[in-house]
N, C-alpha and C positions, 0 to 999 in steps of 0.2 A: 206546866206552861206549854201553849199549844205550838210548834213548829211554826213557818212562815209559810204563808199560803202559796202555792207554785200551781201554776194550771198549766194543765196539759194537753196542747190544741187537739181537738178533737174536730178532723176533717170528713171521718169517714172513711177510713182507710187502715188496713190491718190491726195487727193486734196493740192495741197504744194502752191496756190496762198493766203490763206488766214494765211500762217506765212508772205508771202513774205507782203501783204495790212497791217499787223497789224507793219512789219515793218516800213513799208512808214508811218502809221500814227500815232509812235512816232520819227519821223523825219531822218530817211533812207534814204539814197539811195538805198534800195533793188531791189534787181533782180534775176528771177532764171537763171541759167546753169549750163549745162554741160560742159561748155569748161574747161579744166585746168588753159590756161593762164587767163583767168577772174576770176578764184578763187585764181589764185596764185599774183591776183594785187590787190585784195578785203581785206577791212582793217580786215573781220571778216568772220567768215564763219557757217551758220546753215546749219543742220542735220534734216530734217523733218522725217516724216515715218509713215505711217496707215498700218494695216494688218499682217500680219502673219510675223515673225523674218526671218526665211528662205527664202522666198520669196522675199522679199528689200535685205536679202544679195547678194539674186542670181541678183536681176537685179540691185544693185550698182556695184555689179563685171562687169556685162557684159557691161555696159554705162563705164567700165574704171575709174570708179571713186575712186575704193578702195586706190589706189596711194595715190590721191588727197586727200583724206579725212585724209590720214594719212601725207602729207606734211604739212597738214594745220594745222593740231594737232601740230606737230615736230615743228611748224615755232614760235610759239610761240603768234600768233595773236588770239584774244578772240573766240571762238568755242561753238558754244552753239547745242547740242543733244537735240531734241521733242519728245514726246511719243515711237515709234520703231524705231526712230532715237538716242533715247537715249539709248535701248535696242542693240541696233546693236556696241555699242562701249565697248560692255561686251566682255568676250572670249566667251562666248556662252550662249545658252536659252534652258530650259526643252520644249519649244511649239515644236524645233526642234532639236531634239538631237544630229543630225548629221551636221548641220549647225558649220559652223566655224563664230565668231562673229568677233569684229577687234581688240578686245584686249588692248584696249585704258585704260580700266575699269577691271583690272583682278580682275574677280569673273562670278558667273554667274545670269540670270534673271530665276527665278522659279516661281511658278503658287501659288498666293495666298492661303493661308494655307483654308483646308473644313470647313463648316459652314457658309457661306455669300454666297451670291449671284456672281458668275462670271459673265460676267467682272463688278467691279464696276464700273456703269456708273451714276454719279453726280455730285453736289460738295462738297467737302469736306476742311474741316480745317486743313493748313498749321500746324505744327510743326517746327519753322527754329530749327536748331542743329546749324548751323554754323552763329553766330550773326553775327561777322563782315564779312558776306561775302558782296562785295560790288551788289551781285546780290538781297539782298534782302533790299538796302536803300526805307527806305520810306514805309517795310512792316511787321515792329517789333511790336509788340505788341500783339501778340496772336489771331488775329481776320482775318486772312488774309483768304482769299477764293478760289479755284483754281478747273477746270474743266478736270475730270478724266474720262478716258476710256481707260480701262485698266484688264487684266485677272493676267498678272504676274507682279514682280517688281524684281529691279535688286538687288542683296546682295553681294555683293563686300568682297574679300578677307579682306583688309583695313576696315575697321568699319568707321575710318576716314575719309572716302570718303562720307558718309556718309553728305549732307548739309541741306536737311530739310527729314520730318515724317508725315503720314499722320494715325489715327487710323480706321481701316478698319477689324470687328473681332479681329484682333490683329494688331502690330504698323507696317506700311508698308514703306518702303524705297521709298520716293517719288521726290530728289531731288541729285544733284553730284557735287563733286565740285576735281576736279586734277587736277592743275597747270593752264592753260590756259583753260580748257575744265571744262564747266557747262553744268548739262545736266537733265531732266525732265521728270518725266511720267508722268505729268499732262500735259493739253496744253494750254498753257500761252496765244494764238491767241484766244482761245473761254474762258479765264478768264475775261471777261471783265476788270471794274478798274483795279485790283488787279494782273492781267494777262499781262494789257499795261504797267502796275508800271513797271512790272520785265521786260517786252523787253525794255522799256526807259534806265533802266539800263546798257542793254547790250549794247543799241547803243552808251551813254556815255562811256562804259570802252572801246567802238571800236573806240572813235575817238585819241586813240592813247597816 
C-alpha cells in the first residue's frame, strides 16, 4: 500500500530534497512542486525554507505559490511549516521588517534575546508544552532531541500556540501547533530518530 501523497513546496530556494527523502523514508509518497493542482490533490502539504525570511517570502510570491499555501492551510489537510518555512507563516519577522509574513501564525518571529551565540547552531532538548499533540506520539518523556539552526524564533500573539520549548540563554519558542498547521524551527529531516519519529507522525495524521 502506497503512503499518502505529501508535496513539498517547491519555491526555488535551498536544499528542500532532504524534507522531501526523510519523507519517503518514513513511508510517503513525497514529492516536490510547484504546481497548484498537485498540491490541491496532496493529502498534506510541507513548508520547507533556509535563509533569510524576506527572501523565501519574495520568491514564494513570485513562484505563485502564496495562494496555494494559504488554500492548503484553509482546506483543512495536515500542514506542516520547517525552519523559515515555519517562520514565513507568522505576520512578519524582525530579520526583515518590511517583509509581509502570511499570517497564518499572528505574532511575530524576533532575534533571539543577547548573550548566546547567534544563530544557535546544534541540538538541543525538546520541551513539548502541548502533550497530547498527536505530533509528538512516541516522544514524551523529556529526552527528545532535535537539530537547530536558527538566529530568531517565532512569539506568537496566542501563547497557546505555543507546542513545544527549547532552553537557549532563556526558554525559546521552538514548535506550533493552530488547527491543521504544525510548524517547527528545528528541522526534523536532519533530527535523526527523534526527528523521523515526528515526520512518521505527520505522515500517519495525513493519511486521512
Amino acid at each position: 500500500m502506497t503512503g499518502p501523497r505529501i508535496a513539498v513546496l517547491d519555491y526555488g530556494i535551498g536544499n528542500l530534497r532532504s524534507a522531501e527523502k526523510a519523507l519517503q523514508k518514513v513511508g510517503a509518497d513525497a514529492f516536490l512542486t510547484a504546481s497548484a493542482d498537485e498540491v490541491r490533490d496532496a493529502d498534506a502539504v510541507v513548508l520547507p525554507g533556509v535563509g533569510a525570511f524576506g527572501a523565501c517570502m519574495d520568491a514564494l510570491r513570485s513562484t505563485g505559490l502564496e495562494s496555494v499555501v494559504l488554500g492548503a492551510v484553509a482546506s483543512g489537510r495536515p500542514f506542516l511549516g520547517i525552519c523559515v518555512g515555519m517562520q514565513m507563516l507568522f505576520s512578519g519577522s524582525d530579520e526583515d521588517p518590511d517583509a509581509r509574513g502570511l499570517g497564518v501564525i499572528p505574532g511575530r518571529v524576533s532575534w533571539i534575546p543577547p548573550g548566546v551565540k547567534r544563530p544557535q547552531m546544534q541540538w538541543n532538548r525538546l520541551d513539548v508544552v502541548k502533550q497530547v499533540d498527536p505530533m509528538f506520539d512516541g516522544l514524551l518523556g523529556g529526552d527528545t532531541w532535535m537539530y537547530f539552526v536558527h538566529s530568531l524564533h517565532g512569539v506568537p500573539v496566542d501563547q497557546s500556540a505555543v507546542a513545544a520549548t527549547c532552553e537557549y540563554g532563556s526558554t525559546l519558542n521552538a514548535a506550533f501547533r493552530v488547527d491543521n498547521v504544525f510548524a517547527t524551527q528545528f528541522h526534523p529531516e536532519k533530527s535523526s530518530r527523534d526527528g523521523l519519529r515526528l515526520l512518521a507522525n505527520f505522515v500517519e495524521a495525513s493519511r486521512g
